[in-house]
Backbone as JSON, one array per atom type, in Angstrom:
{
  "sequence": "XXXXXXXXXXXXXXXXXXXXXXXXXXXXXXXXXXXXXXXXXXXXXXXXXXXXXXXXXXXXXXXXXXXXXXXXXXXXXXXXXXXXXXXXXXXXXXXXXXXXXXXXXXXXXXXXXXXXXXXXXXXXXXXXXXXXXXXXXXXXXXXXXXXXXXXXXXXXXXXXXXXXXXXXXXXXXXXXXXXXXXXXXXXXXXXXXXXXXXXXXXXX",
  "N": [[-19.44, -8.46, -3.28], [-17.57, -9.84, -1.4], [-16.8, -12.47, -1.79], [-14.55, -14.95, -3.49], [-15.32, -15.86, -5.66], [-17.14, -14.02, -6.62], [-15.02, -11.96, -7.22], [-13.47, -12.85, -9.38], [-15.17, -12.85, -11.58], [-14.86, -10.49, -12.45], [-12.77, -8.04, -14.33], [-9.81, -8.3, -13.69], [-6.28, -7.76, -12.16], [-3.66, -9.82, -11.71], [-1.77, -9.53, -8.31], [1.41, -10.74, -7.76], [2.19, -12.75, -4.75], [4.37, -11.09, -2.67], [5.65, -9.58, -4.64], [5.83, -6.58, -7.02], [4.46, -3.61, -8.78], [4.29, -1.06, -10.73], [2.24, 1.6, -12.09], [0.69, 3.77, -14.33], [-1.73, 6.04, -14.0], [-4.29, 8.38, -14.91], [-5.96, 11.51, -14.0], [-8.17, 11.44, -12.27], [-9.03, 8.56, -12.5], [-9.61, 5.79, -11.23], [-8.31, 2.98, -8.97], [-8.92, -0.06, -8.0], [-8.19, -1.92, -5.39], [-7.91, -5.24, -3.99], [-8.0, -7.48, -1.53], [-7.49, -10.39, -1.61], [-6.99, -12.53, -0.19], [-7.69, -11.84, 2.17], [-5.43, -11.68, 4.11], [-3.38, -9.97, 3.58], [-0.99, -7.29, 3.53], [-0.66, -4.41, 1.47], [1.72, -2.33, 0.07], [1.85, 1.12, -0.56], [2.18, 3.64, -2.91], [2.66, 7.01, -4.46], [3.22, 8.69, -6.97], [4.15, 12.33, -8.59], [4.96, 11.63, -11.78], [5.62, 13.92, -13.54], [7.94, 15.29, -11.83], [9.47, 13.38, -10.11], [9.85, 13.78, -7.31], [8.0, 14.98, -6.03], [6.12, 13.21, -3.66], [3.1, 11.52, -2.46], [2.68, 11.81, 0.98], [2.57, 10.34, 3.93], [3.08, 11.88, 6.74], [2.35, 14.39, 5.79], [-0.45, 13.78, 4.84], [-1.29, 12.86, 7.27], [-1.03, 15.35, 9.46], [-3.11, 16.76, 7.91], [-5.52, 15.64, 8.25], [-5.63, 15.25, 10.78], [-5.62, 12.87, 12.2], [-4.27, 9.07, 12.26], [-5.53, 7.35, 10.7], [-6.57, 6.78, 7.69], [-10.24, 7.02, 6.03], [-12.7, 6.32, 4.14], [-13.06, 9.03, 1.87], [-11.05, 10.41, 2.63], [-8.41, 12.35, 1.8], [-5.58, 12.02, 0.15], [-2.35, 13.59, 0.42], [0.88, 15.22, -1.16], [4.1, 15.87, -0.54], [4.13, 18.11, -1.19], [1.99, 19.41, -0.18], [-0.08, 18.83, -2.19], [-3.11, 17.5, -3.27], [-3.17, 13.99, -4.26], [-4.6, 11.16, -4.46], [-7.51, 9.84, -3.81], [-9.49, 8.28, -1.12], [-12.14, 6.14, -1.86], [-13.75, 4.07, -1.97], [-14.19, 1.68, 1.31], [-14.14, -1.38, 1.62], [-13.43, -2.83, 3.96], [-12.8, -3.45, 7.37], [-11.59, -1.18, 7.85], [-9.09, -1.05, 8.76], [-6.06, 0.28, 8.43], [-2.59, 1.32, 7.63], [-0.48, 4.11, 8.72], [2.27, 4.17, 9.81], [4.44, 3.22, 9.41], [7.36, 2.42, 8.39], [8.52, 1.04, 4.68], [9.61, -2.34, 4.55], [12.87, -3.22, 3.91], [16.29, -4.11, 2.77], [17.74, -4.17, 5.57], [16.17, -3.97, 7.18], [15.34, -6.93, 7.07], [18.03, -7.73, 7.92], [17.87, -6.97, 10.38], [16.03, -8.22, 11.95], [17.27, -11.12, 12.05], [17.01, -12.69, 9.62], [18.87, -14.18, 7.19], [20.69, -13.88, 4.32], [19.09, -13.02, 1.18], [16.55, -11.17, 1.12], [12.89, -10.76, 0.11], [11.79, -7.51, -0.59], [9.93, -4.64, 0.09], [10.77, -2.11, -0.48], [12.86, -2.73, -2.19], [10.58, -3.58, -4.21], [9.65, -1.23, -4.67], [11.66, 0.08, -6.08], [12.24, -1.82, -8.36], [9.69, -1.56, -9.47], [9.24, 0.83, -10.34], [11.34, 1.62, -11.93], [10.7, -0.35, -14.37], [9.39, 0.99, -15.7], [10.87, 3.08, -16.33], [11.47, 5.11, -14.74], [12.46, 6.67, -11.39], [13.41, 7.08, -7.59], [15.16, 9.07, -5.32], [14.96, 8.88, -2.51], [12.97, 6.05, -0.6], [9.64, 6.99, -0.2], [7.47, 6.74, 3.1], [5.14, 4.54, 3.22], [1.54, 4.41, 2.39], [0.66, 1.87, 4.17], [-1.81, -0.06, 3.09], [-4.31, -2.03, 4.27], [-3.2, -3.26, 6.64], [-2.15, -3.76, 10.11], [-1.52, -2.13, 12.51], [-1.89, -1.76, 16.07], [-2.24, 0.63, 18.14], [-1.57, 1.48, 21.11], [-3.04, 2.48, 24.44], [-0.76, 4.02, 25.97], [1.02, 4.18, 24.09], [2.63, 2.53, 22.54], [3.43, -0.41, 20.01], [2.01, -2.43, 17.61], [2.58, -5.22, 15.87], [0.51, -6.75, 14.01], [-1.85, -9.11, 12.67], [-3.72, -8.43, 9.54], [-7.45, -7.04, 9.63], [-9.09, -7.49, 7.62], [-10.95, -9.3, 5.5], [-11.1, -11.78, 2.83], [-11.59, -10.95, -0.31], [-12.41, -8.55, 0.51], [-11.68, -4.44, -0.55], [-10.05, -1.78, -0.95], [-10.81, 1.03, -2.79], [-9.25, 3.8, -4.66], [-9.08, 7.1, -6.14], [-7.45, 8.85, -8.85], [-5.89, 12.4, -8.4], [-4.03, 14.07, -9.56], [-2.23, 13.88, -12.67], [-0.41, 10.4, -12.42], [1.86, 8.18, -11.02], [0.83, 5.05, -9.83], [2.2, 3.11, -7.13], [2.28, -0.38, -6.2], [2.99, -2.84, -3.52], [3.17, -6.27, -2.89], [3.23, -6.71, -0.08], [6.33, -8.89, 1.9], [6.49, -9.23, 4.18], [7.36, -11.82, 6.48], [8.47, -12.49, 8.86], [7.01, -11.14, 10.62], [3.71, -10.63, 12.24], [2.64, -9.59, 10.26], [1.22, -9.92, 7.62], [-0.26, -12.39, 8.39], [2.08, -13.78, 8.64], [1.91, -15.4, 6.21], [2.82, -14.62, 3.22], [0.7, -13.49, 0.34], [-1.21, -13.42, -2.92], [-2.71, -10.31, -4.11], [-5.15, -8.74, -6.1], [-5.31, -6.06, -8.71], [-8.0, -3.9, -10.09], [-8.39, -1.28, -12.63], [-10.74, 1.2, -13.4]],
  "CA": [[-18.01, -8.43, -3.6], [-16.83, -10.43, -0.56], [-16.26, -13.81, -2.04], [-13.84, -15.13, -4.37], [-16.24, -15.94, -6.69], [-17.64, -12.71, -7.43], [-13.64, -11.26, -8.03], [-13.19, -13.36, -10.25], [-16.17, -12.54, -12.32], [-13.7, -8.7, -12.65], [-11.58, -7.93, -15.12], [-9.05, -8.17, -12.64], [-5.06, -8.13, -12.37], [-3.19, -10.38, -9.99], [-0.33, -8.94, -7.77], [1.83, -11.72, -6.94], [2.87, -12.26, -3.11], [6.33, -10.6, -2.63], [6.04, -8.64, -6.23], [5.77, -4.82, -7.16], [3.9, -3.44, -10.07], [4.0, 0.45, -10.69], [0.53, 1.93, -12.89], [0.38, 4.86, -14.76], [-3.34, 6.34, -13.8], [-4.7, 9.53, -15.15], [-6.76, 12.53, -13.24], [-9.76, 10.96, -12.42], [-8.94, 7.14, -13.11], [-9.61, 4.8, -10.1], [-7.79, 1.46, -8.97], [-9.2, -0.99, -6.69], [-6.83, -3.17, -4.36], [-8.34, -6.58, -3.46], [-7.16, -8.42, -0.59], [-8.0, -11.77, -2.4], [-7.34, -13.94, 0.35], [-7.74, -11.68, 3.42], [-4.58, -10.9, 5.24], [-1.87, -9.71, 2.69], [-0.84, -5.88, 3.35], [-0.17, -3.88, 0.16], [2.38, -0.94, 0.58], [1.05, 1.9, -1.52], [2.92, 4.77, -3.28], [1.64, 7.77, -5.19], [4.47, 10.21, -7.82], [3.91, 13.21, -9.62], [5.97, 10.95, -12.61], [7.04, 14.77, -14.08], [8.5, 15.73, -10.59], [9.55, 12.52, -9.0], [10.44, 14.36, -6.02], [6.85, 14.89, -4.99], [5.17, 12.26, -4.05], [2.38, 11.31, -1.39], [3.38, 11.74, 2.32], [2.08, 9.81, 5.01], [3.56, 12.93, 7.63], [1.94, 15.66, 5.21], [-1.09, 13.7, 5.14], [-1.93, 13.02, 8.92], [-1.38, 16.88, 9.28], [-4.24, 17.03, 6.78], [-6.45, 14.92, 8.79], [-5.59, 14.99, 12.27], [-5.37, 10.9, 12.59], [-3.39, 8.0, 12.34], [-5.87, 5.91, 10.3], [-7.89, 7.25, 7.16], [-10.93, 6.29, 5.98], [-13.4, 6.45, 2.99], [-13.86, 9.99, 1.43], [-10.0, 10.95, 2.79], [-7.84, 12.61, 1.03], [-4.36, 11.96, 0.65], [-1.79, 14.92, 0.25], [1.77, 15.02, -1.28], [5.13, 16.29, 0.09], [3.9, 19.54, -1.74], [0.76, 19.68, 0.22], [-1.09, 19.03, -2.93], [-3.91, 15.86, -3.62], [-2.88, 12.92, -5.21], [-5.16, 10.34, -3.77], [-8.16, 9.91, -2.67], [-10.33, 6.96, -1.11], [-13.25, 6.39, -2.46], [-14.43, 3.14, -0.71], [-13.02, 0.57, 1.47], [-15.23, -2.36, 2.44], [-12.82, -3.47, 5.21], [-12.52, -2.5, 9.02], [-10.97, -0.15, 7.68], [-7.74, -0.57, 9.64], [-4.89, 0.83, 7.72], [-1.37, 2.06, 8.99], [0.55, 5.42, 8.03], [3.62, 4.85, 10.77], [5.34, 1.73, 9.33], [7.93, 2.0, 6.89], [8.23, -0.18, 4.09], [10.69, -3.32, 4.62], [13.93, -3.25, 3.61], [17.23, -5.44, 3.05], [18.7, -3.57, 6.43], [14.88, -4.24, 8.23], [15.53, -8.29, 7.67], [18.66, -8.41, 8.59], [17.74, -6.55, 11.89], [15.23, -9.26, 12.61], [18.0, -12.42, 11.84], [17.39, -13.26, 8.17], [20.27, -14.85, 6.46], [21.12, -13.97, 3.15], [18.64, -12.1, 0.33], [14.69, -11.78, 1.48], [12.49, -9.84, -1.15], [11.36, -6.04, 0.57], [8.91, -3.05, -0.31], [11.72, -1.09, -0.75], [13.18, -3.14, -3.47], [9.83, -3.74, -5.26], [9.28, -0.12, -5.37], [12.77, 0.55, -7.4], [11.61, -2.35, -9.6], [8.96, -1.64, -10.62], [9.4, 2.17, -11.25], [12.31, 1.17, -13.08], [10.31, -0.3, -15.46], [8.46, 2.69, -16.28], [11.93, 3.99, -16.83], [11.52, 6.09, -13.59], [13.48, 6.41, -10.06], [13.37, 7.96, -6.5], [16.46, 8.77, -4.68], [14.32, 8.28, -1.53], [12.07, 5.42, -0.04], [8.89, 7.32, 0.8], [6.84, 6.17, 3.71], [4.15, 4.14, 2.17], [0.2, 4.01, 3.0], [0.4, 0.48, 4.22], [-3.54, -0.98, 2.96], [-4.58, -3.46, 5.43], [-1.67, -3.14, 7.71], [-2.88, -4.21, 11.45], [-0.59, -1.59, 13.82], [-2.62, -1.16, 16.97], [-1.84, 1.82, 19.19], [-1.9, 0.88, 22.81], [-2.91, 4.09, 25.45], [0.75, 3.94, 26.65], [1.74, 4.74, 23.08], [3.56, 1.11, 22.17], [3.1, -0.16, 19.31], [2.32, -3.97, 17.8], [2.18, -5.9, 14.75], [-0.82, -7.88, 14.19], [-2.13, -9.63, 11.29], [-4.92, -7.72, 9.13], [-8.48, -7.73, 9.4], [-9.52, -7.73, 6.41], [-11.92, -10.75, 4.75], [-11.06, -12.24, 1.78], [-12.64, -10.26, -1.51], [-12.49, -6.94, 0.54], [-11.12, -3.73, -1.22], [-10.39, -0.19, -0.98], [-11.14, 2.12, -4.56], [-8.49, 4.74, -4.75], [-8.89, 7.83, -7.36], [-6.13, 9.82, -8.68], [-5.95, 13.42, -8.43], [-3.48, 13.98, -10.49], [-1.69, 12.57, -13.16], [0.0, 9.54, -11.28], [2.44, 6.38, -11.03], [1.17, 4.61, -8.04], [3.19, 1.31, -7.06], [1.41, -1.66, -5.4], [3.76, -4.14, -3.13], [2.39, -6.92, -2.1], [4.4, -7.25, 1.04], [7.0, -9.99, 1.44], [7.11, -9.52, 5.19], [7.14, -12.9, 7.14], [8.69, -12.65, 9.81], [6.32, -10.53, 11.71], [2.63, -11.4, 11.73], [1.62, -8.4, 9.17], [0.6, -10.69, 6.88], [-0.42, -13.31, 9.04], [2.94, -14.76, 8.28], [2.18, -16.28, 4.88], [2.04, -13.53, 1.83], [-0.05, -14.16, -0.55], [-1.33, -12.68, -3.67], [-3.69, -9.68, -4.06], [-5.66, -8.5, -7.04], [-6.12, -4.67, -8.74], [-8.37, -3.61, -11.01], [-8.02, -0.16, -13.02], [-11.45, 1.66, -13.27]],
  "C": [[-17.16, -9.01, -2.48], [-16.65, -11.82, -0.41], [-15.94, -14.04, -3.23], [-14.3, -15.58, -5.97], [-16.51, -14.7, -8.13], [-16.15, -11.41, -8.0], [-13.71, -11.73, -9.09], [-13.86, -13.19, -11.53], [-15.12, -11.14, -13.14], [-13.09, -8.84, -13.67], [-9.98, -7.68, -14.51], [-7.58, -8.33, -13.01], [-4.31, -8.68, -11.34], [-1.92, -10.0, -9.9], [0.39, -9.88, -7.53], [2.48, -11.78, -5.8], [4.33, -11.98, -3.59], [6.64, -9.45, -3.82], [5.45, -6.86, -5.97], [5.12, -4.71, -8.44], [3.95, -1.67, -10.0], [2.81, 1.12, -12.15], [0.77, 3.11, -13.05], [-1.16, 5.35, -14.37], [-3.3, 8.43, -14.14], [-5.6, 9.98, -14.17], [-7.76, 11.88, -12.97], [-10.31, 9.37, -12.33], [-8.85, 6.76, -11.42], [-9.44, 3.29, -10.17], [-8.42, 1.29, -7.81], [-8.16, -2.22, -6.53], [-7.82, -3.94, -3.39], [-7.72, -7.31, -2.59], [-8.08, -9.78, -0.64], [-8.41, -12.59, -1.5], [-7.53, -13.54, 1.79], [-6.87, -10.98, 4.09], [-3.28, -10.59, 4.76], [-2.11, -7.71, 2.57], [-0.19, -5.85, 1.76], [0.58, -2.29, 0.56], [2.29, -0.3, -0.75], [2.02, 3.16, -1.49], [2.59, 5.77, -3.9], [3.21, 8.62, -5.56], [3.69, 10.92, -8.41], [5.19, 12.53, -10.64], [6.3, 12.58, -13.57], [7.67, 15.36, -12.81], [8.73, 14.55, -9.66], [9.46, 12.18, -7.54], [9.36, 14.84, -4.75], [6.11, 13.98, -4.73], [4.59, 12.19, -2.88], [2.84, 10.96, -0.19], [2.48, 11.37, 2.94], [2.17, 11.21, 6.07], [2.42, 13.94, 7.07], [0.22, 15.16, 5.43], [-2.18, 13.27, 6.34], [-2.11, 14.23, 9.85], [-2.7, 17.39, 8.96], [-5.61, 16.62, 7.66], [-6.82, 14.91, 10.13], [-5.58, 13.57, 12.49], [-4.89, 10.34, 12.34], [-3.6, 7.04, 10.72], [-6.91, 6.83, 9.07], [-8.66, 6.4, 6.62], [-11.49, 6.91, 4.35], [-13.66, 8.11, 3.17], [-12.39, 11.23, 1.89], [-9.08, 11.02, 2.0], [-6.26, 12.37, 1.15], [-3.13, 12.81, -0.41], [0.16, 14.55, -0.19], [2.6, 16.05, -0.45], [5.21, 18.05, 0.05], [2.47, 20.41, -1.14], [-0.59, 19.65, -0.67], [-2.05, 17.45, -2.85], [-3.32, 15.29, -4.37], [-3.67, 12.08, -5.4], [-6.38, 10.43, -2.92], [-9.11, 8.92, -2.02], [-11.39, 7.35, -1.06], [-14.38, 5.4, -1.21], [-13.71, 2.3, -0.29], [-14.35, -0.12, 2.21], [-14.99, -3.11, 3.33], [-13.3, -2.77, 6.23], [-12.44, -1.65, 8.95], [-9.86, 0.32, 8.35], [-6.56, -0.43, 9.06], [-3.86, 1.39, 8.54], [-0.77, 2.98, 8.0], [1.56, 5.56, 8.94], [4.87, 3.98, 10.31], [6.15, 1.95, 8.34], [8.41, 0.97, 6.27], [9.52, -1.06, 4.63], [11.4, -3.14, 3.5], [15.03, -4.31, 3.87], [17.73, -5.3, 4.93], [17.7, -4.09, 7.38], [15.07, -5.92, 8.68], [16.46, -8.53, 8.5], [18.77, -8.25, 10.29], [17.05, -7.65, 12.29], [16.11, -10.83, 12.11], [17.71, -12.94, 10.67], [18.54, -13.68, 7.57], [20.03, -14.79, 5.07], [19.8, -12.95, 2.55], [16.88, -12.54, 0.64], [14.15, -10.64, 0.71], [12.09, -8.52, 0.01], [10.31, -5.56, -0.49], [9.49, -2.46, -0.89], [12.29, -1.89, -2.38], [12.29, -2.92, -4.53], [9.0, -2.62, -5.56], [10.32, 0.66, -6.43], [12.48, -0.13, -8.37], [10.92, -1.83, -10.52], [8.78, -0.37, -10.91], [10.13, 1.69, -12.18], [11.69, 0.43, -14.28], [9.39, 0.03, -16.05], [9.5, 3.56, -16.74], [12.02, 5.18, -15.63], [12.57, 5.54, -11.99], [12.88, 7.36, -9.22], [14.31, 7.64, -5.8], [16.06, 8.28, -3.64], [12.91, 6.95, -1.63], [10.61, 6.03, 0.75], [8.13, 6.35, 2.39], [5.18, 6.0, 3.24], [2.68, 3.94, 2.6], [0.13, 2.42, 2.65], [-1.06, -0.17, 3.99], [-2.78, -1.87, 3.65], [-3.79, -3.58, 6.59], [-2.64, -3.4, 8.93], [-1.22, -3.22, 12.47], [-1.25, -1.22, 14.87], [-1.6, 0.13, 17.68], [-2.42, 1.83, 20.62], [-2.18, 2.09, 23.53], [-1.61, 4.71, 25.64], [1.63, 4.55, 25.19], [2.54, 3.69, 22.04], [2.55, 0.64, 21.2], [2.85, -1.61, 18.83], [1.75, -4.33, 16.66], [1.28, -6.82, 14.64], [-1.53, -8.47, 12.61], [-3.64, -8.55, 10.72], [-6.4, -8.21, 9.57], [-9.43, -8.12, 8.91], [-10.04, -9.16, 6.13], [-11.62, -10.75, 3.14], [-12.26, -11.46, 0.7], [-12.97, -8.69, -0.82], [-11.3, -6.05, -0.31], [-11.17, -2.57, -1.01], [-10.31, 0.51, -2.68], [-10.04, 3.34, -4.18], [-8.58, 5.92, -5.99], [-7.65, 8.73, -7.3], [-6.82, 11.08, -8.73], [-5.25, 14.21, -8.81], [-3.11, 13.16, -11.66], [-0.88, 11.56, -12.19], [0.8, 8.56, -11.81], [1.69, 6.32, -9.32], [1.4, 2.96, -8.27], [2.16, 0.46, -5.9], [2.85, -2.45, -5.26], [3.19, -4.56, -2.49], [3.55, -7.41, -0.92], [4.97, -8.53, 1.07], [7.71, -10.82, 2.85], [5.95, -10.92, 5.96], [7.77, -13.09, 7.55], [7.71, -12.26, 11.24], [4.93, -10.4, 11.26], [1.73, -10.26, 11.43], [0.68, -8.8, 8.38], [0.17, -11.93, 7.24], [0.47, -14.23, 8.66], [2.91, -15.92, 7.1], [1.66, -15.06, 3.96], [1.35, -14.27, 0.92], [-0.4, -13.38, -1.98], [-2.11, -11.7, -3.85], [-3.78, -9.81, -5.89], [-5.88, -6.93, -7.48], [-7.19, -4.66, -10.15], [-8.57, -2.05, -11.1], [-9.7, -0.12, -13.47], [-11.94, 2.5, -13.74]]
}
């Protein structure tokens, strides 16, 4: 499963760079997130869609874990302390980030953008919204693939993923679920090795 070949073979769905998609998934139902071409973070969301209000915490679940960075067979915990999420497999590094929050219009213009640049944040109101759903808040999102090292000193540094083309992590729900896929849109800072691109999921 680590060349473009053998995706393709999948019954697969493509994310397009910069876009949002939000997925209904039942108890039990597992999505896999393809990093098609290698180095395109996906910012990941998890609702209880009858309680909007709970949804999967990054904070609640590093509590859970004691670490920064989870891995295969970790669970991931909502605002309620309950499961939502849990990884099944990831055939990367396995370097993921839980400190980053998603990009926003307010994030470009901090870094000198001019005028309207697509975000996380946007393409998670999207694409609830057309599920007919909302969240007054922006959780903080389990960035897949994300490259944030953590220096001794504590400082902190954006780095491109290191993920290989045709790797994937498997995600199951643990509840009922919306979870949102953005394929990040950031390029300015070398998350995505400064060119987004498209990923791939397939439902399971």
């Amino acid at each position: 499963m680590n060349s473009l070949n053998s995706i393709q073979a999948e019954n697969r769905v493509r994310l397009a760079a910069r876009s949002g998609v939000a997925i209904r998934l039942a108890r039990g139902q597992v999505i896999k997130v393809i990093n098609t071409y290698g180095k395109q973070v996906v910012d990941t969301w998890a609702f209880n869609p009858a309680d909007m209000g709970e949804a999967m915490s990054m904070e609640h679940s590093r509590a859970w874990w004691l670490k920064v960075n989870p891995q295969a067979g970790d669970m991931l915990i909502t605002n309620r302390r309950r499961p939502i999420l849990s990884i099944v497999t990831d055939t990367t590094p396995g370097v993921h980030d839980t400190l980053i929050a998603a990009c926003d219009p307010v994030r470009y213009q901090q870094l000198g953008v001019t005028g309207h640049h697509d975000s996380c944040a946007e393409n998670l109101a999207s694409a609830l919204e057309a599920l007919g759903l909302s969240t007054i808040d922006t959780p903080s999102p389990l960035n897949l693939f994300m490259n944030v090292p953590v220096a001794v000193n504590g400082s902190l540094e954006f780095s491109a993923p290191l993920s290989d083309p045709g790797q994937y992590v498997t995600l199951r729900a643990e509840m009922e679920l919306v979870v949102v896929l953005s394929a990040c849109p950031q390029d300015v800072t070398a998350v995505n090795g400064m060119a987004p691109t498209d990923v791939h999921y397939i439902i399971e």
